[in-house]
C-alpha positions as CSV (number, residue, x, y, z in Angstrom):
1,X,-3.0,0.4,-14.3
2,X,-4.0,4.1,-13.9
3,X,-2.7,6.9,-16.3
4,X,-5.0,7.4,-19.3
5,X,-4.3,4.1,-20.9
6,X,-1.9,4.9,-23.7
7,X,-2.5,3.0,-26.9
8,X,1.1,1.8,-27.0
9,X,0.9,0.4,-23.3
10,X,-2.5,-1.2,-23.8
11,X,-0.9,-3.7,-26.3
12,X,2.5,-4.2,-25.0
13,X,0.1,-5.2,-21.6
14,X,-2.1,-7.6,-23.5
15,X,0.9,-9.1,-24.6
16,X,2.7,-9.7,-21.9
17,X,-0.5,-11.3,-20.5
18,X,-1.2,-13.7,-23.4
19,X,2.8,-14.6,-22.4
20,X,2.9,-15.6,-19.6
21,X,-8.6,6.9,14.0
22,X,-5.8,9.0,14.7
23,X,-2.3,8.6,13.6
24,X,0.1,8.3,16.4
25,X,1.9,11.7,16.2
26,X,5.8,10.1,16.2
27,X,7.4,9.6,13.2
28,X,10.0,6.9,12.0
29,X,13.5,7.3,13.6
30,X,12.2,10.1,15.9
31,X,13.3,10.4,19.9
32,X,10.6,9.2,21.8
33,X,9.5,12.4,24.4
34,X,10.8,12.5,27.5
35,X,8.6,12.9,30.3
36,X,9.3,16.8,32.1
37,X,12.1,17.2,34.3
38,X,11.2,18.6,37.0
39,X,13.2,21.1,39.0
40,X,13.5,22.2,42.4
41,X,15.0,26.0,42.4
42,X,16.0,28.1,45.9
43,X,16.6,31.4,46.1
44,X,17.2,33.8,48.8
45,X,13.8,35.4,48.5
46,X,12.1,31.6,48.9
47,X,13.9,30.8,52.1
48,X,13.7,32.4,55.5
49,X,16.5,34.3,57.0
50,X,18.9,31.7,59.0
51,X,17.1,28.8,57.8
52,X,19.2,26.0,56.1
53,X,19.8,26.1,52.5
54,X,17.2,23.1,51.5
55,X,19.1,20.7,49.4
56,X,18.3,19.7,45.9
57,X,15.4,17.6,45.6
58,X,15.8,14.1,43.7
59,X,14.2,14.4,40.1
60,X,13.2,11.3,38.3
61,X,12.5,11.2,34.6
62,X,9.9,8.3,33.6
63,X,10.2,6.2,30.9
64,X,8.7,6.8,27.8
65,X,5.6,5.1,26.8
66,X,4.9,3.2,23.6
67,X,1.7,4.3,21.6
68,X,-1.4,2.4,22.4
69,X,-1.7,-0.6,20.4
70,X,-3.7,-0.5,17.2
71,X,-6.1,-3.2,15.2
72,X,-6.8,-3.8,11.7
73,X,-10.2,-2.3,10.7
74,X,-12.3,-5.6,11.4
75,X,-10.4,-6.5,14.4
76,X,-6.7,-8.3,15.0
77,X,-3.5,-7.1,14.6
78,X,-2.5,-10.2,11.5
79,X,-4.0,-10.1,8.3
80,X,-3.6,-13.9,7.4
81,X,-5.0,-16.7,7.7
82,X,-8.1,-15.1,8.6
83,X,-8.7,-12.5,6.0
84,X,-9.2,-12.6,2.1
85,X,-8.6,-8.8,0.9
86,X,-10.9,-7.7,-2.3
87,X,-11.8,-5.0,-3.4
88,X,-11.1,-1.9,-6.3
89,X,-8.9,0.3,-7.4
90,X,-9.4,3.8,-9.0
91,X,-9.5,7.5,-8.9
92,X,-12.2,9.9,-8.8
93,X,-13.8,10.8,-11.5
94,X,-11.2,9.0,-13.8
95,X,-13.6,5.9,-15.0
96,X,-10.6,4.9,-17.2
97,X,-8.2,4.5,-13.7
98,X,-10.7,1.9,-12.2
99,X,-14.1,1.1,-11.0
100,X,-14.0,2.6,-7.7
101,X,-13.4,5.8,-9.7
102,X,-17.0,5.7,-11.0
103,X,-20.0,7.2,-9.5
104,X,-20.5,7.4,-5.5
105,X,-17.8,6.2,-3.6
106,X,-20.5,4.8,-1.2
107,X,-21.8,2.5,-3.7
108,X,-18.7,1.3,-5.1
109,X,-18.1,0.7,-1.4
110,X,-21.5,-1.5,-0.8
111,X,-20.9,-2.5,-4.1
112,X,-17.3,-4.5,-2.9
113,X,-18.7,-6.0,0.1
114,X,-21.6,-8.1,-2.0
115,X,-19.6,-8.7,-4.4
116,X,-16.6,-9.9,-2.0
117,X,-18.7,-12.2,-0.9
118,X,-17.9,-15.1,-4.1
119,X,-14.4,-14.4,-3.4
120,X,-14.1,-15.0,0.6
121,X,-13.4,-19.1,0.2
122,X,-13.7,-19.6,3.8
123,X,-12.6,-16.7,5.2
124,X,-13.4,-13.4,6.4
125,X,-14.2,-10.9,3.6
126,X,-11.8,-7.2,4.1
127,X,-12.6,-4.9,1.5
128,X,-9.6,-2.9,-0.3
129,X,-9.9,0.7,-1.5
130,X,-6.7,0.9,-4.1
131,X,-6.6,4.9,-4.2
132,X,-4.1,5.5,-7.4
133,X,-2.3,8.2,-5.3
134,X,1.0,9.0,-7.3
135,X,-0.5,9.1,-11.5
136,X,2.1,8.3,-13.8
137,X,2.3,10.8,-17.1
138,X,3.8,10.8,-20.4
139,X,4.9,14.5,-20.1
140,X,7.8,15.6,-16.9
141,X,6.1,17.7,-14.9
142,X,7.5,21.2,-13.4
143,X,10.0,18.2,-11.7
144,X,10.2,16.5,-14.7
145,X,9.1,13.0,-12.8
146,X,6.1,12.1,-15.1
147,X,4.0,11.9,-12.2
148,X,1.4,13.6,-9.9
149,X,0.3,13.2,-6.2
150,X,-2.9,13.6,-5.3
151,X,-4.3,16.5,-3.0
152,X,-4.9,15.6,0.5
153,X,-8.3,16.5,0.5
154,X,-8.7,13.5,-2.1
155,X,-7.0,10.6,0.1
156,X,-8.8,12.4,3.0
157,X,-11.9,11.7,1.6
158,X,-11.0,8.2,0.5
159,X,-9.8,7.3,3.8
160,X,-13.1,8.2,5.7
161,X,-14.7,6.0,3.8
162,X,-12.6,3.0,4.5
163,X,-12.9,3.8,8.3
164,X,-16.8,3.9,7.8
165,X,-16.8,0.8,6.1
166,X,-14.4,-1.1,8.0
167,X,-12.3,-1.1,5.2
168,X,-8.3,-1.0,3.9
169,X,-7.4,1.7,2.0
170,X,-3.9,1.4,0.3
171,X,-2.1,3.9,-2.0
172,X,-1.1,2.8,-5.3
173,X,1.9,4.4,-6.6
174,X,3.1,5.0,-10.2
175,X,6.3,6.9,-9.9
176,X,7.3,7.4,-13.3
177,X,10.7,8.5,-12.7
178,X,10.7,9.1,-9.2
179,X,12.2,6.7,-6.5
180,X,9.5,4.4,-5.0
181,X,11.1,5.0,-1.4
182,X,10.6,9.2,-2.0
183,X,7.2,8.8,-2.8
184,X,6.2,6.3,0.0
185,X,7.6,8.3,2.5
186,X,5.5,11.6,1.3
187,X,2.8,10.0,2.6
188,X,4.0,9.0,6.1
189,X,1.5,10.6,7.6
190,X,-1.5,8.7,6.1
191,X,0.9,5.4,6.4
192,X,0.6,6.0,10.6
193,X,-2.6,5.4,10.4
194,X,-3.6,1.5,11.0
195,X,-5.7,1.2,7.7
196,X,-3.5,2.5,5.7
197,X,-1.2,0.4,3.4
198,X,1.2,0.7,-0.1
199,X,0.4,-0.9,-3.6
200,X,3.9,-0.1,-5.5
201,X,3.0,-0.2,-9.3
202,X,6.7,-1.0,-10.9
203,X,5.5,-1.3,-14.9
204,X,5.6,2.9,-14.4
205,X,8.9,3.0,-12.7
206,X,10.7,4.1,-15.7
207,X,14.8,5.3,-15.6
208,X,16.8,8.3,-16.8
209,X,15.6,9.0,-20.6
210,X,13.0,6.5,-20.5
211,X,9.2,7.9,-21.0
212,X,6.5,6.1,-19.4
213,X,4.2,4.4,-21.8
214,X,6.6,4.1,-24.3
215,X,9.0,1.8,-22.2
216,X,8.1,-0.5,-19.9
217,X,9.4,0.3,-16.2
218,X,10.5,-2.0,-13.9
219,X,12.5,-2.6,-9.8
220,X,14.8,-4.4,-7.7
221,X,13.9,-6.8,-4.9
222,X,16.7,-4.1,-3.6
223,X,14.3,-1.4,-4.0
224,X,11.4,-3.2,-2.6
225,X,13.1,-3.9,0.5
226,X,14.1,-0.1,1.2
227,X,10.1,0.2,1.4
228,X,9.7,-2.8,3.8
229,X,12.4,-1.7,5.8
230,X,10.9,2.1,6.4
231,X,7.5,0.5,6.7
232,X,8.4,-1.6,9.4
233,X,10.2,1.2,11.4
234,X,6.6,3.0,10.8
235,X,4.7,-0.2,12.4
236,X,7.1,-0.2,15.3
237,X,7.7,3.1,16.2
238,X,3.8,4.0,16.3
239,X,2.8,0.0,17.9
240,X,0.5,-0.6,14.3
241,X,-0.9,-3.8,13.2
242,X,0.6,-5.2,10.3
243,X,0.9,-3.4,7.1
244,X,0.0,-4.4,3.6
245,X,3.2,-3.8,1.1
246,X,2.0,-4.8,-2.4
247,X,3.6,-4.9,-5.7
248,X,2.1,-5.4,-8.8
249,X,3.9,-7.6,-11.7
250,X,2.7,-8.3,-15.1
251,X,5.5,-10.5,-16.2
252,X,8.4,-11.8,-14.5
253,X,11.2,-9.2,-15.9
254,X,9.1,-6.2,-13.8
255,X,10.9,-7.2,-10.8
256,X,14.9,-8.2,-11.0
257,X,16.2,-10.3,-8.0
258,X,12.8,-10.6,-5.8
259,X,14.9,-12.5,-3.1
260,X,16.8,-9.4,-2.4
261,X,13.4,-8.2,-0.9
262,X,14.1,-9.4,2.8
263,X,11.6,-10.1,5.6
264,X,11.3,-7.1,8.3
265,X,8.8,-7.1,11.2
266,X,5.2,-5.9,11.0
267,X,4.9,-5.8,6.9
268,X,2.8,-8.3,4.7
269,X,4.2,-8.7,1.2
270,X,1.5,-9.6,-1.7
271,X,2.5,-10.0,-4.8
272,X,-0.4,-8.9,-7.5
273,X,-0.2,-10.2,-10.5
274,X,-1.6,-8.2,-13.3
275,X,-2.1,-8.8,-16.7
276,X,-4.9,-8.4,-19.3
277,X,-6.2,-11.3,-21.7
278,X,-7.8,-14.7,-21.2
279,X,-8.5,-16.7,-18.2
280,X,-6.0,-18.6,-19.5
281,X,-3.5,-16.4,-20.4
282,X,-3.7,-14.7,-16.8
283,X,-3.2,-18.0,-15.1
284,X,-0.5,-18.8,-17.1
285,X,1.2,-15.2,-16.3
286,X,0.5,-15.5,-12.8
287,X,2.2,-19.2,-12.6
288,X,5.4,-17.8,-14.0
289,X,5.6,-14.9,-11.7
290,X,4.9,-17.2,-8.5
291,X,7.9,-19.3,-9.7
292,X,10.0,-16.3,-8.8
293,X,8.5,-15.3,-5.8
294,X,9.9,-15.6,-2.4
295,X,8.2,-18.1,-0.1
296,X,7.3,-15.3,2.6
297,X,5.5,-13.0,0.1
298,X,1.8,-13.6,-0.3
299,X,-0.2,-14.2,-3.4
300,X,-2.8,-11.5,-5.4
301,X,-4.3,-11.3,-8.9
302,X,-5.9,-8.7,-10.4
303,X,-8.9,-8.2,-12.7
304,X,-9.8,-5.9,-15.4
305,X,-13.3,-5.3,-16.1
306,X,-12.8,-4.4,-19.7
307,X,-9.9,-5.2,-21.0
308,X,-10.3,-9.0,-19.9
309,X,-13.1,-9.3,-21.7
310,X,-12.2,-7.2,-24.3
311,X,-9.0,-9.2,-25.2
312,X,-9.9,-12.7,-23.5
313,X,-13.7,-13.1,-24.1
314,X,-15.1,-13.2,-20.8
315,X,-13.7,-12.7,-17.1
316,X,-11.9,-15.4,-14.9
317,X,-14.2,-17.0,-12.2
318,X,-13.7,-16.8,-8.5
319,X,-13.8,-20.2,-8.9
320,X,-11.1,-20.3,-11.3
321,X,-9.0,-17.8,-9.2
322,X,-9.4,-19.5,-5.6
323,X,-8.7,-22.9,-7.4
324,X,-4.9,-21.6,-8.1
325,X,-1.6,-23.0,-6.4
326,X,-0.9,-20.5,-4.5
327,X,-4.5,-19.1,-3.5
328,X,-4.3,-15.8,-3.9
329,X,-5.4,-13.9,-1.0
330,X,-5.7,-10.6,-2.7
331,X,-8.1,-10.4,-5.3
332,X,-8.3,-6.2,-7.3
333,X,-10.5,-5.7,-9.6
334,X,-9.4,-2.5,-12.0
Protein backbone atom coordinates (compact mmCIF):
# COMPACT_ATOMS: atom_id res chain seq x y z
CA UNK A 1 0.00 0.00 0.00
CA UNK A 2 1.89 3.28 -0.87
CA UNK A 3 0.68 6.78 0.56
CA UNK A 4 2.28 7.68 3.84
CA UNK A 5 0.60 5.01 5.87
CA UNK A 6 -2.12 6.82 7.70
CA UNK A 7 -2.68 5.69 11.20
CA UNK A 8 -6.40 5.11 10.69
CA UNK A 9 -5.69 2.85 7.44
CA UNK A 10 -2.88 0.90 9.18
CA UNK A 11 -5.53 -0.56 11.63
CA UNK A 12 -8.57 -0.85 9.53
CA UNK A 13 -5.75 -3.05 7.23
CA UNK A 14 -4.54 -5.21 10.06
CA UNK A 15 -8.01 -5.94 10.57
CA UNK A 16 -9.25 -6.89 7.70
CA UNK A 17 -6.17 -9.28 7.60
CA UNK A 18 -6.69 -10.91 10.98
CA UNK A 19 -10.44 -11.39 9.15
CA UNK A 20 -10.10 -13.08 6.70
CA UNK A 21 12.92 -1.61 -26.49
CA UNK A 22 10.90 0.70 -28.32
CA UNK A 23 7.26 1.06 -28.13
CA UNK A 24 5.48 0.46 -31.39
CA UNK A 25 4.44 4.08 -32.31
CA UNK A 26 0.47 3.18 -32.99
CA UNK A 27 -1.87 3.69 -30.50
CA UNK A 28 -5.15 1.77 -29.56
CA UNK A 29 -8.03 2.28 -32.00
CA UNK A 30 -5.78 4.18 -34.47
CA UNK A 31 -5.83 3.61 -38.57
CA UNK A 32 -3.11 1.61 -39.35
CA UNK A 33 -0.78 3.85 -42.20
CA UNK A 34 -1.35 3.37 -45.55
CA UNK A 35 1.46 2.80 -47.64
CA UNK A 36 2.04 6.17 -50.26
CA UNK A 37 -0.07 6.40 -53.15
CA UNK A 38 1.65 6.94 -55.84
CA UNK A 39 0.77 9.19 -58.68
CA UNK A 40 1.41 9.47 -62.27
CA UNK A 41 0.85 13.28 -63.37
CA UNK A 42 1.11 14.58 -67.39
CA UNK A 43 1.20 17.81 -68.39
CA UNK A 44 1.79 19.46 -71.59
CA UNK A 45 5.30 20.61 -70.68
CA UNK A 46 6.12 16.58 -69.85
CA UNK A 47 5.01 15.30 -73.23
CA UNK A 48 6.33 15.98 -76.66
CA UNK A 49 4.32 17.87 -79.18
CA UNK A 50 1.93 15.30 -81.20
CA UNK A 51 2.76 12.48 -79.07
CA UNK A 52 -0.19 10.59 -77.41
CA UNK A 53 -1.49 11.65 -74.19
CA UNK A 54 0.07 8.58 -71.93
CA UNK A 55 -2.67 7.10 -70.03
CA UNK A 56 -2.90 6.89 -66.31
CA UNK A 57 -0.64 4.51 -64.78
CA UNK A 58 -2.16 1.72 -62.39
CA UNK A 59 -1.42 2.64 -58.64
CA UNK A 60 -1.48 -0.03 -56.11
CA UNK A 61 -1.65 0.65 -52.35
CA UNK A 62 0.04 -2.30 -50.16
CA UNK A 63 -1.29 -3.52 -47.27
CA UNK A 64 -0.42 -2.40 -44.05
CA UNK A 65 1.97 -4.26 -41.97
CA UNK A 66 1.42 -5.45 -38.38
CA UNK A 67 4.33 -4.34 -35.92
CA UNK A 68 7.00 -6.91 -35.46
CA UNK A 69 6.25 -9.27 -32.89
CA UNK A 70 7.50 -8.73 -29.34
CA UNK A 71 8.70 -11.19 -26.26
CA UNK A 72 8.49 -11.02 -22.63
CA UNK A 73 11.82 -9.84 -21.10
CA UNK A 74 13.26 -13.50 -20.58
CA UNK A 75 11.95 -14.79 -23.76
CA UNK A 76 8.19 -16.03 -24.89
CA UNK A 77 5.33 -14.35 -25.59
CA UNK A 78 3.01 -16.36 -22.32
CA UNK A 79 3.78 -15.71 -18.97
CA UNK A 80 2.42 -19.06 -17.45
CA UNK A 81 3.22 -22.09 -16.78
CA UNK A 82 6.68 -21.22 -17.15
CA UNK A 83 7.22 -18.22 -15.01
CA UNK A 84 6.88 -17.42 -11.22
CA UNK A 85 6.82 -13.39 -11.03
CA UNK A 86 8.55 -11.92 -7.59
CA UNK A 87 9.64 -9.12 -6.85
CA UNK A 88 8.99 -5.39 -4.91
CA UNK A 89 7.15 -2.64 -4.93
CA UNK A 90 7.97 1.02 -3.99
CA UNK A 91 8.89 4.47 -4.85
CA UNK A 92 11.95 6.36 -4.67
CA UNK A 93 13.12 7.67 -1.93
CA UNK A 94 9.72 6.92 -0.01
CA UNK A 95 11.12 3.85 2.32
CA UNK A 96 7.55 3.85 3.81
CA UNK A 97 5.94 3.01 0.02
CA UNK A 98 8.11 -0.19 -0.27
CA UNK A 99 11.45 -1.80 -0.35
CA UNK A 100 12.41 -1.13 -3.73
CA UNK A 101 12.06 2.49 -2.70
CA UNK A 102 15.16 2.13 -0.45
CA UNK A 103 18.71 2.69 -1.42
CA UNK A 104 20.13 1.85 -5.05
CA UNK A 105 17.75 0.63 -7.38
CA UNK A 106 20.50 -1.67 -8.59
CA UNK A 107 20.76 -3.41 -5.42
CA UNK A 108 17.16 -3.77 -4.68
CA UNK A 109 17.34 -5.21 -8.28
CA UNK A 110 20.26 -7.95 -7.46
CA UNK A 111 18.70 -7.95 -4.34
CA UNK A 112 15.16 -9.63 -6.01
CA UNK A 113 16.83 -12.01 -8.21
CA UNK A 114 18.74 -13.97 -5.01
CA UNK A 115 16.11 -13.67 -3.14
CA UNK A 116 13.54 -14.94 -5.94
CA UNK A 117 15.30 -17.74 -5.94
CA UNK A 118 13.20 -19.62 -2.60
CA UNK A 119 10.22 -18.56 -4.30
CA UNK A 120 10.68 -20.11 -8.07
CA UNK A 121 9.06 -23.85 -7.01
CA UNK A 122 10.04 -25.23 -10.23
CA UNK A 123 9.89 -22.62 -12.42
CA UNK A 124 11.61 -19.91 -14.01
CA UNK A 125 12.26 -16.86 -11.64
CA UNK A 126 10.91 -13.08 -13.49
CA UNK A 127 11.54 -10.37 -11.33
CA UNK A 128 8.75 -7.62 -10.78
CA UNK A 129 9.50 -3.88 -10.32
CA UNK A 130 5.94 -2.59 -8.75
CA UNK A 131 6.63 1.31 -9.45
CA UNK A 132 3.64 3.09 -7.22
CA UNK A 133 2.98 5.38 -10.28
CA UNK A 134 -0.39 7.19 -9.38
CA UNK A 135 0.07 8.02 -5.08
CA UNK A 136 -3.09 8.28 -3.45
CA UNK A 137 -3.49 11.52 -0.90
CA UNK A 138 -5.59 12.58 1.87
CA UNK A 139 -5.81 16.18 0.53
CA UNK A 140 -7.70 16.85 -3.42
CA UNK A 141 -5.18 18.11 -5.30
CA UNK A 142 -5.39 21.32 -7.76
CA UNK A 143 -8.02 18.44 -9.50
CA UNK A 144 -9.29 17.61 -6.32
CA UNK A 145 -8.53 13.58 -7.16
CA UNK A 146 -6.37 12.82 -3.98
CA UNK A 147 -3.72 11.62 -6.10
CA UNK A 148 -0.44 12.24 -8.01
CA UNK A 149 1.33 10.82 -11.12
CA UNK A 150 4.64 10.45 -11.19
CA UNK A 151 7.11 12.49 -13.55
CA UNK A 152 8.30 10.67 -16.47
CA UNK A 153 11.75 10.97 -15.79
CA UNK A 154 10.95 8.69 -12.67
CA UNK A 155 9.16 5.66 -14.62
CA UNK A 156 11.88 6.37 -17.19
CA UNK A 157 14.40 5.57 -14.87
CA UNK A 158 12.56 2.64 -13.45
CA UNK A 159 11.95 1.17 -16.72
CA UNK A 160 15.71 1.06 -17.75
CA UNK A 161 16.31 -0.87 -15.12
CA UNK A 162 13.85 -3.56 -15.77
CA UNK A 163 15.21 -3.79 -19.36
CA UNK A 164 18.74 -4.21 -17.91
CA UNK A 165 17.78 -6.70 -15.74
CA UNK A 166 15.46 -8.64 -17.72
CA UNK A 167 12.89 -7.65 -15.63
CA UNK A 168 8.85 -6.60 -15.53
CA UNK A 169 8.10 -3.38 -14.51
CA UNK A 170 4.36 -2.78 -13.70
CA UNK A 171 2.61 0.47 -12.54
CA UNK A 172 0.73 0.44 -9.51
CA UNK A 173 -2.10 2.70 -9.39
CA UNK A 174 -3.96 4.32 -6.40
CA UNK A 175 -6.52 6.57 -7.93
CA UNK A 176 -8.11 8.06 -5.10
CA UNK A 177 -11.01 9.46 -6.76
CA UNK A 178 -10.03 9.22 -10.16
CA UNK A 179 -11.39 6.47 -12.62
CA UNK A 180 -9.02 3.46 -12.85
CA UNK A 181 -9.61 3.38 -16.77
CA UNK A 182 -8.35 7.50 -16.90
CA UNK A 183 -5.40 6.78 -15.18
CA UNK A 184 -4.38 3.55 -17.06
CA UNK A 185 -4.66 5.06 -20.20
CA UNK A 186 -2.29 8.18 -19.21
CA UNK A 187 0.21 5.97 -19.40
CA UNK A 188 -0.34 4.26 -22.81
CA UNK A 189 2.74 5.08 -23.88
CA UNK A 190 4.91 3.15 -21.32
CA UNK A 191 1.91 0.33 -21.55
CA UNK A 192 3.30 -0.20 -25.54
CA UNK A 193 6.17 -1.25 -24.38
CA UNK A 194 6.40 -5.20 -23.96
CA UNK A 195 7.64 -5.08 -20.21
CA UNK A 196 5.38 -2.95 -19.20
CA UNK A 197 2.22 -4.02 -17.15
CA UNK A 198 -0.72 -2.54 -14.59
CA UNK A 199 -1.10 -3.34 -10.67
CA UNK A 200 -4.71 -1.61 -10.05
CA UNK A 201 -4.75 -0.88 -6.19
CA UNK A 202 -8.75 -0.69 -5.49
CA UNK A 203 -8.57 -0.15 -1.37
CA UNK A 204 -7.68 3.72 -2.70
CA UNK A 205 -10.39 3.98 -5.12
CA UNK A 206 -12.56 5.99 -3.05
CA UNK A 207 -16.19 7.78 -4.42
CA UNK A 208 -17.70 11.28 -4.42
CA UNK A 209 -17.25 12.66 -0.63
CA UNK A 210 -15.29 9.88 0.39
CA UNK A 211 -11.49 10.77 1.56
CA UNK A 212 -8.94 8.25 1.15
CA UNK A 213 -7.61 6.80 4.38
CA UNK A 214 -10.56 7.52 6.13
CA UNK A 215 -12.81 5.19 3.97
CA UNK A 216 -11.95 2.28 2.52
CA UNK A 217 -12.22 2.27 -1.46
CA UNK A 218 -13.30 -0.30 -3.43
CA UNK A 219 -14.35 -1.56 -7.69
CA UNK A 220 -16.47 -3.51 -9.97
CA UNK A 221 -15.51 -6.58 -11.87
CA UNK A 222 -17.33 -3.84 -14.39
CA UNK A 223 -14.55 -1.58 -13.92
CA UNK A 224 -11.84 -4.09 -14.14
CA UNK A 225 -12.90 -5.32 -17.34
CA UNK A 226 -12.92 -1.69 -19.02
CA UNK A 227 -9.07 -2.04 -18.18
CA UNK A 228 -8.74 -5.54 -19.79
CA UNK A 229 -10.67 -4.58 -22.63
CA UNK A 230 -8.26 -1.33 -23.51
CA UNK A 231 -5.31 -3.42 -22.63
CA UNK A 232 -5.95 -6.02 -24.98
CA UNK A 233 -6.68 -3.49 -27.94
CA UNK A 234 -3.01 -2.16 -26.70
CA UNK A 235 -1.53 -5.92 -27.09
CA UNK A 236 -3.14 -6.34 -30.41
CA UNK A 237 -2.86 -3.30 -32.17
CA UNK A 238 1.06 -3.00 -31.38
CA UNK A 239 1.55 -7.41 -31.81
CA UNK A 240 2.86 -7.42 -27.74
CA UNK A 241 3.20 -10.41 -25.68
CA UNK A 242 0.87 -10.89 -23.03
CA UNK A 243 0.31 -8.28 -20.46
CA UNK A 244 0.16 -8.50 -16.71
CA UNK A 245 -3.41 -6.87 -15.30
CA UNK A 246 -3.17 -7.09 -11.54
CA UNK A 247 -5.48 -6.11 -8.83
CA UNK A 248 -4.82 -6.12 -5.38
CA UNK A 249 -7.62 -7.20 -2.64
CA UNK A 250 -7.46 -7.26 0.99
CA UNK A 251 -10.77 -8.64 1.78
CA UNK A 252 -13.40 -9.88 -0.35
CA UNK A 253 -15.87 -6.55 -0.32
CA UNK A 254 -12.76 -4.52 -2.29
CA UNK A 255 -14.03 -5.96 -5.43
CA UNK A 256 -18.05 -6.26 -6.13
CA UNK A 257 -19.13 -8.83 -8.90
CA UNK A 258 -15.45 -10.15 -10.02
CA UNK A 259 -17.21 -12.29 -12.64
CA UNK A 260 -18.28 -9.25 -14.46
CA UNK A 261 -14.43 -8.94 -15.27
CA UNK A 262 -14.48 -10.93 -18.66
CA UNK A 263 -11.65 -12.65 -20.51
CA UNK A 264 -10.13 -10.52 -23.58
CA UNK A 265 -7.12 -11.63 -25.64
CA UNK A 266 -3.55 -10.98 -24.76
CA UNK A 267 -4.11 -9.91 -20.78
CA UNK A 268 -3.10 -12.06 -17.74
CA UNK A 269 -5.27 -11.43 -14.70
CA UNK A 270 -3.57 -11.90 -11.05
CA UNK A 271 -5.32 -11.38 -8.37
CA UNK A 272 -2.93 -10.15 -5.20
CA UNK A 273 -4.03 -10.59 -2.18
CA UNK A 274 -2.92 -8.27 0.41
CA UNK A 275 -3.31 -8.02 3.88
CA UNK A 276 -1.07 -7.40 7.02
CA UNK A 277 -1.01 -9.83 10.20
CA UNK A 278 -0.13 -13.47 10.87
CA UNK A 279 0.76 -16.24 8.61
CA UNK A 280 -2.21 -17.32 9.54
CA UNK A 281 -4.37 -14.60 9.29
CA UNK A 282 -2.99 -13.94 5.60
CA UNK A 283 -3.81 -17.40 4.51
CA UNK A 284 -6.96 -17.24 5.87
CA UNK A 285 -7.65 -13.75 3.94
CA UNK A 286 -6.34 -14.97 0.81
CA UNK A 287 -8.71 -18.28 1.00
CA UNK A 288 -11.70 -16.17 1.15
CA UNK A 289 -10.75 -13.95 -1.66
CA UNK A 290 -9.89 -16.98 -3.98
CA UNK A 291 -13.51 -18.29 -3.28
CA UNK A 292 -14.69 -15.26 -5.24
CA UNK A 293 -12.30 -15.31 -7.90
CA UNK A 294 -13.02 -16.23 -11.41
CA UNK A 295 -11.32 -19.42 -12.64
CA UNK A 296 -9.29 -17.61 -15.52
CA UNK A 297 -7.73 -15.08 -13.13
CA UNK A 298 -4.36 -16.07 -11.62
CA UNK A 299 -3.32 -16.19 -8.07
CA UNK A 300 -0.72 -13.47 -6.08
CA UNK A 301 0.03 -12.75 -2.41
CA UNK A 302 1.72 -10.11 -1.06
CA UNK A 303 4.17 -9.52 1.81
CA UNK A 304 4.89 -6.74 4.13
CA UNK A 305 8.23 -6.57 5.59
CA UNK A 306 7.13 -4.67 8.67
CA UNK A 307 3.91 -4.67 9.26
CA UNK A 308 3.71 -8.69 9.14
CA UNK A 309 5.97 -9.00 11.61
CA UNK A 310 4.96 -6.14 13.41
CA UNK A 311 1.30 -7.40 13.79
CA UNK A 312 1.82 -11.28 13.12
CA UNK A 313 5.17 -12.06 14.80
CA UNK A 314 7.25 -13.22 12.01
CA UNK A 315 6.80 -13.42 8.11
CA UNK A 316 5.03 -16.32 6.06
CA UNK A 317 7.49 -18.79 4.48
CA UNK A 318 7.88 -19.50 0.83
CA UNK A 319 7.23 -22.68 1.91
CA UNK A 320 4.06 -21.73 3.44
CA UNK A 321 3.05 -19.56 0.42
CA UNK A 322 3.82 -22.12 -2.48
CA UNK A 323 2.05 -24.85 -0.31
CA UNK A 324 -1.39 -22.84 -0.92
CA UNK A 325 -4.44 -24.05 -3.13
CA UNK A 326 -4.22 -22.03 -5.59
CA UNK A 327 -0.25 -21.48 -5.93
CA UNK A 328 0.16 -18.26 -6.25
CA UNK A 329 2.29 -17.27 -9.08
CA UNK A 330 2.88 -13.77 -8.06
CA UNK A 331 4.62 -13.28 -5.01
CA UNK A 332 5.27 -8.88 -3.85
CA UNK A 333 6.96 -8.12 -1.21
CA UNK A 334 6.01 -4.29 0.12
Amino acid sequence: MSFPRLATSLTIAALLAGCSTVPPTSSVGSTPPQAPVSSTASSSAATPAGSPTPSATPTSTQPPQSPAATQLPRGGRELFPRYRLFGYSGYPGAPGQGRLGIGSLEDRMNEIEQRGKAWRGGRELLPVMELIAVTVHGSPGRDGMYRSRAPESVIKKWHDAATKHKALLLLNIQPGRADFIDEVKYFEKWLKYPNVGVALDPEWAVEKGQVPGRAFGRTTGAELNQVGSYLSRLVETNNLPQKVMLFHQLHVTIVKKPKDLKQHAGVVYINSVDGIGSPGAKIATYKAVMRTRPAYVHAGFKIFYKEDVATGKRLITAKDVLSLKPQPEYILFE
